[in-house]
N, C-alpha and C positions, 0 to 999 in steps of 0.2 A: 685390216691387219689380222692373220690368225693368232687367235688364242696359243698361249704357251708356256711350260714351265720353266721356270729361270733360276738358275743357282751360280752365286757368286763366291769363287773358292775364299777370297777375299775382299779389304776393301780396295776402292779405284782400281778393276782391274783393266790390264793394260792391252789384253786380247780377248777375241771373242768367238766361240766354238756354234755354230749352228748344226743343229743334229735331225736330221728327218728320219723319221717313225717308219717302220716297217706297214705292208698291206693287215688294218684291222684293227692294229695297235696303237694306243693314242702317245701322245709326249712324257706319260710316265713310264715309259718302258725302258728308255735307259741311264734315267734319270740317279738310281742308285748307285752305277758304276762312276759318278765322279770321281767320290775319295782317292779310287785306286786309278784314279790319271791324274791326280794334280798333287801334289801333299802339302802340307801346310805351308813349309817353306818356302815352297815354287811361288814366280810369278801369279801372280792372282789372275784368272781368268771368268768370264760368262759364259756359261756353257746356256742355250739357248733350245728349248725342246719342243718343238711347233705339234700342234694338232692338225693334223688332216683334214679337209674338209668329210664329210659323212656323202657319199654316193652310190649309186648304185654297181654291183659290180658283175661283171659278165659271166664271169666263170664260178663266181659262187652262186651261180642261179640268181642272177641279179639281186640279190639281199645287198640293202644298204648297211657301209659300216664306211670307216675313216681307209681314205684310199687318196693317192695321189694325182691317181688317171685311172681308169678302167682297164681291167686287161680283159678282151676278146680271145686270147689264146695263146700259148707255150713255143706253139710250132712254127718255124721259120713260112715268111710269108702271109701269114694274117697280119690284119690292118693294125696298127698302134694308134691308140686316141692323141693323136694329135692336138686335138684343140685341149685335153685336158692337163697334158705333158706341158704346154706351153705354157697354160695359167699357173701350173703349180710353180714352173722355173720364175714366173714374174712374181708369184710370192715370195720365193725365198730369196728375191732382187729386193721386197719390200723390208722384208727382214736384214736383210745386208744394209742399206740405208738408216733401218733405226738405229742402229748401230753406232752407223758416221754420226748420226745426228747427238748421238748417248758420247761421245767422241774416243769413238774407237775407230780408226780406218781402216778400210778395205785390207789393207797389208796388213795387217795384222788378227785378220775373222779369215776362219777355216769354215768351208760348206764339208760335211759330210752326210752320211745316213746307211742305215740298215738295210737291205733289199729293196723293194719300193722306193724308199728314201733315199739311198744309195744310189739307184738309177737317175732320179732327179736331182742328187749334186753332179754327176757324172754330164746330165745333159748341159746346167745351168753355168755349172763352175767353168768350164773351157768357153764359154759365150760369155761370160759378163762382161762388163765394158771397164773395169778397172781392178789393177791386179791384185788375185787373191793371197792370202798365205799359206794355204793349198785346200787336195780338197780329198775326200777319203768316201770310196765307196767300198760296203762291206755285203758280201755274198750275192753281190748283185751285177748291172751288166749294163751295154751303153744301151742308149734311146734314140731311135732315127739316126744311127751312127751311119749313115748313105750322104746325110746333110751335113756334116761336122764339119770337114773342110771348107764348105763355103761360110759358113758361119762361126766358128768360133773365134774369138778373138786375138790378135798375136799381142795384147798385153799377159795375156797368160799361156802363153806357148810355152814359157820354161817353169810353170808353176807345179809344186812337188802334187806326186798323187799317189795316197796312199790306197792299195789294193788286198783286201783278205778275203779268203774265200775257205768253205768245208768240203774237203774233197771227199765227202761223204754226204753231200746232200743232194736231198729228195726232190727238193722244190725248184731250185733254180741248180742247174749243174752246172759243175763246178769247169766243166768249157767253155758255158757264158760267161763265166770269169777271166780264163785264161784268152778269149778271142778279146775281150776288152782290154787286158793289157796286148796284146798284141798290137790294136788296133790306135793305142794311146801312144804306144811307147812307136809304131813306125810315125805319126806324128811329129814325132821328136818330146814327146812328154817326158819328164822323169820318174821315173814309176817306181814303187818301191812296192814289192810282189809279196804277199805271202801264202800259204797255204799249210792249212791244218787239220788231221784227221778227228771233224767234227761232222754234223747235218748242217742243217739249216739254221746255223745259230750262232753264239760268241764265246769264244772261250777263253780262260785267265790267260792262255799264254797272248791269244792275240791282244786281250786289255793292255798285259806291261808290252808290248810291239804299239800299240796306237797311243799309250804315254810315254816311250819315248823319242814317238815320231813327231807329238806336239811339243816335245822342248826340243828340238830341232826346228821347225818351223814358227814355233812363237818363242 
């Protein structure tokens, strides 16, 4: 089970938020925007912040840091780590599980994350075997999206997915955004779109957009 930061808005809470880290950055990284998604009064929830395992990564000159999969390159057409995308999606399957077991159910735990993170709720959240209460990828984009139709699952065909992206960034542009709602929403996903003049980052308007897309879905 990976290591992770864990903050509970309150006591027994009744839903459960898993957050995956962007490429580098460990489970403290957006651990301080709770407050401003949950407020005292709300539903109490776990917000659930995993560590990455540490790997080598291709494009930073193989220098080890916390990475999901390895990325070999940007450009349409190079190979996707496969085997790493897969392991990370069966972690955060292990994570969804502790969960049930803490007794919180699947309908009620959102898989999300940041870039990186994002990419791998995007692959795991429409394949898992029992249905989510959605799943939210931020400035990031689908993984072996060629495979999805044969493999995701139709308990979460109608599961909410929420979408932000910076229509100012460097790192992942923001048409790998836009081709993944495309490619969710002909699915028949329900996709809830946004776009902000920002980089590669978060910003306060989209924080109050992602709290109050989880008191809609928890």
């Amino acid at each position: 089970m990976l290591e992770a930061i864990e903050i509970e808005t309150g006591r027994k809470p009744t839903g459960a938020v898993i957050w995956l880290h962007g490429l580098g950055a460990d489970g403290h990284d957006f651990a301080p925007i709770v407050p401003q998604l949950v407020g005292p009064d709300e539903r109490p929830l776990r917000f659930v912040f995993p560590h990455a395992p540490v790997r080598p990564v291709t494009i930073n000159g193989g220098m080890p840091m916390r990475a999901w999969y390895d990325i070999l390159g940007f450009d349409r057409g190079i190979p996707q780590d496969t085997a790493g995308i897969r392991a990370s999606a069966a972690e955060a399957a292990e994570l969804i599980s502790r969960e049930n077991q803490r007794g919180i159910p699947t309908k009620r735990i959102v898989l999300g994350g940041f870039s990186q993170g994002g990419a791998i709720s995007l692959f795991a959240g429409p394949r898992h075997p029992e249905k989510l209460a959605g799943i939210m990828g931020l400035s990031c984009y689908l993984l072996l999206e060629d495979l999805l139709p044969a493999e995701r699952t139709r308990v979460n065909y109608q599961t909410p997915i929420f979408l932000a992206h910076g229509t100012q960034d460097p790192v992942v542009d923001v048409r790998r955004g836009t081709e993944a709602r495309q490619l969710l929403e002909a699915g028949g996903y329900p996709v809830e779109w946004h776009a902000y003049p920002m980089p590669h980052s978060v910003c306060p308007q989209e924080i109050e957009d992602i709290a109050a897309w989880l008191r809609k879905v928890l």
